[in-house]
C-alpha positions in Angstrom: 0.0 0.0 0.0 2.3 2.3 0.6 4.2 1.8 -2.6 1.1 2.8 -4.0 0.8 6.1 -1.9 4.8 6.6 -2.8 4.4 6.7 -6.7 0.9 9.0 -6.6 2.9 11.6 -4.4 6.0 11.1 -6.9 4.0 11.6 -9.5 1.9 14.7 -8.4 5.5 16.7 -7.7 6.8 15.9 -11.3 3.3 17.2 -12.5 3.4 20.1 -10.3 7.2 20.6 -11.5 6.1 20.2 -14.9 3.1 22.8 -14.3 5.7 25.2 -13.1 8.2 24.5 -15.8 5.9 25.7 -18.5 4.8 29.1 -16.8 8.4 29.2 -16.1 8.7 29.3 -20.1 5.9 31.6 -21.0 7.1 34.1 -18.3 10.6 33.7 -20.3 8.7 34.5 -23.2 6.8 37.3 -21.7 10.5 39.1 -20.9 12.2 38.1 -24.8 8.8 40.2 -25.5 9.5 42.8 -23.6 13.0 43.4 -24.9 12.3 43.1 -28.2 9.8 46.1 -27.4 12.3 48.0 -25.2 14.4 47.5 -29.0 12.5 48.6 -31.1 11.9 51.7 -29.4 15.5 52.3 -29.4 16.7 51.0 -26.4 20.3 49.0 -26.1 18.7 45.7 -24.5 22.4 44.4 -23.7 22.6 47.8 -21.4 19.3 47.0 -20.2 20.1 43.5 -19.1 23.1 44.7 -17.5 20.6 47.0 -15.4 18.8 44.5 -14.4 21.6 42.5 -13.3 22.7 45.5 -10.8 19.3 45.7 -9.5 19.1 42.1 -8.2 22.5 42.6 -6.3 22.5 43.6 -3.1 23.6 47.3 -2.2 27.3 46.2 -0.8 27.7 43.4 -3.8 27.0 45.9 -6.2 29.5 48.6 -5.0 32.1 45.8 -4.5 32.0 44.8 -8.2 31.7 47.9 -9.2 34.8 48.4 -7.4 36.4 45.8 -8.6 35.8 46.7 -11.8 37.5 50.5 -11.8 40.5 48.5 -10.1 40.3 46.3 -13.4 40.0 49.3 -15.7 42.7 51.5 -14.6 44.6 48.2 -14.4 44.4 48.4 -18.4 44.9 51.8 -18.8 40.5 52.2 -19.5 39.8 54.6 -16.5 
C-alpha cells in the first residue's frame, strides 16, 4: 500500500514541476517580448540587461563589483 501512496505523491510533484516549468517558459517569453519592445523603441537591451543585473545585487555586492571593476579598468589603462 504504501508503494502505491509513494508513486501517486511522486508523481503529483513531477506534475506540479512540470506545471511550473511551462509558466516558467511563458514568463521567459513574456520578458524576450518585452526586450524586443524596449528595442525597437530604441533601447540598447544588452545595457538593459546589464541594469537588471545591478538591480538584483544587493547594495554592498553591487559597490564591490563595481569596485572591482574600476580597479580592473585603470589596471588596463581604460579609466
Amino acid at each position: 500500500m504504501s508503494d502505491i501512496i509513494a508513486a501517486d505523491q511522486l508523481r503529483l510533484f513531477i506534475e506540479r514541476i512540470e506545471r511550473l516549468e511551462e509558466e516558467k517558459k511563458g514568463i521567459a517569453d513574456d520578458v524576450k517580448d518585452v526586450y524586443a519592445e524596449a528595442k525597437s523603441n530604441g533601447y540598447d537591451t544588452k545595457t538593459m540587461r546589464a541594469i537588471v543585473r545591478l538591480r538584483r545585487m544587493e547594495k554592498h555586492a553591487r559597490d564591490e563589483a563595481e569596485a572591482l571593476l574600476d580597479t580592473y579598468k585603470a589596471a588596463l589603462g581604460l579609466a
